[in-house]
C-alpha positions, 0 to 999 in steps of 0.5 A, spaced: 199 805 461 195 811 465 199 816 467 196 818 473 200 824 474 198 827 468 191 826 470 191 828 476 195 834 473 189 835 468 183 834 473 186 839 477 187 844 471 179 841 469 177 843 476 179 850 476 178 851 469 170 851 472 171 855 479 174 860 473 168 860 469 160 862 470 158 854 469 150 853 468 147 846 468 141 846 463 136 841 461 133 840 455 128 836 450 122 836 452 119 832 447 120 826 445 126 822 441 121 819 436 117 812 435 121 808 441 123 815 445 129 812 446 136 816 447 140 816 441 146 811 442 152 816 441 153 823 440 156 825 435 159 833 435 157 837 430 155 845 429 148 842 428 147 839 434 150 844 438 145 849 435 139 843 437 143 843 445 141 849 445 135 850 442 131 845 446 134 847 453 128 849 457 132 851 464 138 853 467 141 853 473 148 855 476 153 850 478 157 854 485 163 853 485 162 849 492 159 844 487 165 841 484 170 836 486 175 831 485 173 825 487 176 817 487 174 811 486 170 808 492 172 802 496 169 799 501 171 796 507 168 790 508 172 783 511 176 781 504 183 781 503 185 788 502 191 789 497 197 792 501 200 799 499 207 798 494 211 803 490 213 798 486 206 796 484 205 800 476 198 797 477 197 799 485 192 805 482 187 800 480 187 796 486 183 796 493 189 799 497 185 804 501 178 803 504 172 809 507 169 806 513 162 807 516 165 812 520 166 816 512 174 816 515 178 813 508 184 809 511 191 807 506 192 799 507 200 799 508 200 792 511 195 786 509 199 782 514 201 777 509 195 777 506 190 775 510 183 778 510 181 784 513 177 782 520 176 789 524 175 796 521 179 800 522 176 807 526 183 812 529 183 818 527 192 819 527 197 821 524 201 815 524 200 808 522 196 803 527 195 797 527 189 793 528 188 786 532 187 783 525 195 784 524 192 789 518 196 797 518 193 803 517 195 809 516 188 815 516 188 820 510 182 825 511 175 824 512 169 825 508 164 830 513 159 836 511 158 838 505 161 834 501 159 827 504 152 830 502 153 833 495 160 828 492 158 822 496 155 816 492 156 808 491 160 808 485 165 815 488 168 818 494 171 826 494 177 828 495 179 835 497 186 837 497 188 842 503 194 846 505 193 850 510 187 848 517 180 849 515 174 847 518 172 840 518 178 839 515 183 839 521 183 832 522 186 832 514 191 838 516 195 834 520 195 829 517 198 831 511 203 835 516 205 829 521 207 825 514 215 823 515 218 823 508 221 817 505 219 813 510 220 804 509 214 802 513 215 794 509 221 790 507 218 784 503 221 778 503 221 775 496 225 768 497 228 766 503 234 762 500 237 756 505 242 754 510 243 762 514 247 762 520 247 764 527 249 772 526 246 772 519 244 781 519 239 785 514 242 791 512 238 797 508 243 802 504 239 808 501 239 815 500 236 816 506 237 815 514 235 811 520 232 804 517 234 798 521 230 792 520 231 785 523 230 777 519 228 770 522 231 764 521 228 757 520 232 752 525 232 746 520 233 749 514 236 756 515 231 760 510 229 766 513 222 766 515 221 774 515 224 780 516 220 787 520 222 793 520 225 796 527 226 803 524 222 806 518 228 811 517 226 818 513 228 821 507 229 815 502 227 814 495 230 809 493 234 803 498 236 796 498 236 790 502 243 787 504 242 780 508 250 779 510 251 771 513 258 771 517 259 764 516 265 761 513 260 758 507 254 764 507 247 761 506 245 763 499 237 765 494 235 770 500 232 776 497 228 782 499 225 788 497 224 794 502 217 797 500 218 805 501 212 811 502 211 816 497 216 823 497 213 826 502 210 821 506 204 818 507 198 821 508 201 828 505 197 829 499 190 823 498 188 826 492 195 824 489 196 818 493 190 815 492 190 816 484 185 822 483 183 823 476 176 825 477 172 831 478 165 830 479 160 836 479 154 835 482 147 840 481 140 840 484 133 843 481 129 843 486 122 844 486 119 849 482 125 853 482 122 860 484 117 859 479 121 859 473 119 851 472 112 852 470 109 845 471 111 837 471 118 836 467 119 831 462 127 831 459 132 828 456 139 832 455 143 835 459 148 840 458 153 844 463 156 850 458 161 855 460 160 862 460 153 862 456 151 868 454 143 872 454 141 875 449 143 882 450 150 879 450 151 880 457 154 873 460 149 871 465 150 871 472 143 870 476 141 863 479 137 861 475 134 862 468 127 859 464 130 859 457 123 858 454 120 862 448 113 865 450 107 865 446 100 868 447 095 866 443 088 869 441 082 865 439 084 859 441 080 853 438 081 847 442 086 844 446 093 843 446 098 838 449 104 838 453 109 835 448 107 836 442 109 840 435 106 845 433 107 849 426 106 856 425 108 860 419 115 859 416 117 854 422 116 849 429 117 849 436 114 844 442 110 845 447 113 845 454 108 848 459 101 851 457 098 856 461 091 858 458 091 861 452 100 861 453 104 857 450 111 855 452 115 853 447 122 850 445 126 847 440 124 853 435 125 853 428 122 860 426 119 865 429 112 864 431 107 868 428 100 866 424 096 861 426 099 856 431 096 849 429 097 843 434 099 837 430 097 831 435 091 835 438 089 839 431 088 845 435 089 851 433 090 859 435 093 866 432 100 868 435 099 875 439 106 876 442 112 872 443 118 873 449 124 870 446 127 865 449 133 868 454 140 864 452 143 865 445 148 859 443 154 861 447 159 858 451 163 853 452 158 845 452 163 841 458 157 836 458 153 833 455 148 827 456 142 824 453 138 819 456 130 816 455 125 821 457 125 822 466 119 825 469 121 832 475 113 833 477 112 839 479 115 839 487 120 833 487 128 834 486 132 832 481 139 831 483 144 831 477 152 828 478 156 829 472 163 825 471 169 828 469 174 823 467 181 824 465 
């Protein structure tokens, strides 16, 4: 079973691992993976492979420290039958006990009023849980704004962002998590209602903490006991038991309930420990032409985020972003080449990624470019002049890596990349 402490500890660790760090998301391979182009299936790590990731990038863009996020499994308010908050429950992680609404407030179930479904979304923003018509019990956790709706958003993810003093757009969060009542018992669950309970039949909760009171209901023919609510939910308890004390000279019996407490610190005091955070989601935007730096239409199929690459003079690279191409101009052009293709030269290979003129930009370098540059799709054909290496040495740390089948970024649109990490 998932520890998700452990996991949560580990994201966390992750997350500033990467504030920590200069991180660069690159894309690379602009040619094609072969005869289908289709990605490959797995991949593999290796040092051969690493030096080809590296080899073949072709852009690089920092990730800003703003740009990551623990993030949590989206779900959806929606007129269902929502699983109600239960410390008991090993396997409440991977269950639908909260919600985002279409005001992107996220809400904890504490209630599903004996299972019944869900009818009217909640929408109080407060520090204590409230009740809904439909019998449901809500207790608000934070609200997803700004920024962060815009860049960790999606259909399959929801930010969480762990705050602990008041922050702008956040105060709603900051006093939640300060207005949360420690080891409150917000449920007592009846399991069995056992039969034949009297008259002055009492319930009782014993724990470590204090000011718990509850009240039961008795059915008039059968003397089961039909419920029993909360009257006060107490503070302080990390563990209590529900004690039914009949006073008759022969006591009903086989009633047996369980009381149903909030997390340590309450609800509400921590969502990202709450809700089962164990993910961290970077996000990256290319945007047009990048300042220039990104010379025509964009054909790509890898992606990689590196920690701490290094530029060629050693230096750790610090800019925005950086064209990691190798340029080569050429005299005595015969022909034309194409955007794509390999081409050879004495000794080695590259592929062309953009052509301006008489200039090739090239990438996936085996060699150094020099003599005669031959086209192998368009056989044409031109001589090395000079050549401007390309900008990044293989350093750093890959974090990231995906390959995928070829994707097109014409020259001016966007390309959004939102890669997850999972722990």
């Amino acid at each position: 079973m998932k520890n998700y402490k452990l996991s949560l500890i580990s994201a966390r660790n992750f997350l500033q691992y990467c504030l920590d760090r200069r991180i660069y998301a690159f894309l690379g391979r602009t040619f094609s993976w072969g005869s289908p182009d289709l990605a490959p299936t797995g991949i593999q790590e290796s040092a051969y492979n690493l030096v080809n990731d590296f080899n073949e990038t072709v852009f690089a863009k920092k990730v800003l420290e703003s740009n990551f996020s623990l993030v949590i499994r989206r779900v959806n308010w929606e007129e269902k039958v929502f699983t109600q908050w239960n410390d008991r429950d090993p396997l409440i992680a991977n269950k639908d006990f909260y919600c985002l609404t279409s005001s992107n407030h996220v809400y904890k179930c504490i209630s599903n009023n004996n299972g019944a479904v869900s009818t009217v979304e909640p929408n109080l923003v407060n520090t204590v849980p409230f009740q809904t018509a439909d019998g449901y019990v809500w207790r608000y956790m934070f609200s997803v704004n700004g920024d962060d709706l815009l860049k960790f958003l999606t259909p399959d993810w929801i930010p969480v962002k762990e705050i602990f003093t008041s922050e702008v757009g956040y105060e709603n969060q900051y006093a939640s998590q300060v207005a949360a009542v420690p080891g409150t018992i917000d449920r007592i669950d009846l399991v069995q209602g056992g039969s034949k309970y009297g008259v002055g039949t009492t319930v009782t909760i014993v724990g470590d903490g204090t000011g718990a009171t509850a009240s039961l209901t008795i059915h008039p023919t059968t003397g089961a006991i039909t419920s029993i609510s909360v009257t006060n939910k107490g503070r302080g308890y990390t563990w209590a038991n529900v004690i039914i004390t009949d006073p008759q000279a022969v006591p009903g019996t086989g009633a047996f309930a369980t009381a149903v407490l909030s997390p340590v610190f309450g609800h509400g005091y921590n969502p990202a420990e709450e809700l089962y955070a164990s993910h961290v989601m970077a996000t990256c935007t290319i945007e047009g032409n990048e300042g220039g730096l990104i010379k025509g239409d964009l054909t790509f199929r890898k992606l990689l985020l590196v920690a701490d690459p290094q530029l060629m003079n050693n230096s750790f690279a610090t800019d925005y972003r950086y064209a990691n191409t190798s340029t080569v101009v050429l005299t005595g052009v015969s022909g034309s080449f194409v955007v794509g293709e390999r081409v050879t030269f004495s000794g080695g290979y590259g592929y062309i990624t953009y052509i301006e003129a008489d200039t090739l930009y090239l990438t996936g370098l085996d060699g150094v470019p020099s003599g005669v540059v031959t086209g192998e799709t368009s056989s044409a054909t031109g001589t090395v002049s000079t050549v401007t290496n390309e900008t990044f040495k293989i350093s750093g740390s890959v974090i990231f890596k995906a390959y995928f089948d070829p994707r097109t970024k014409s020259i001016a649109d966007n390309v959004e990349a939102r890669p997850i990490f999972s722990f």
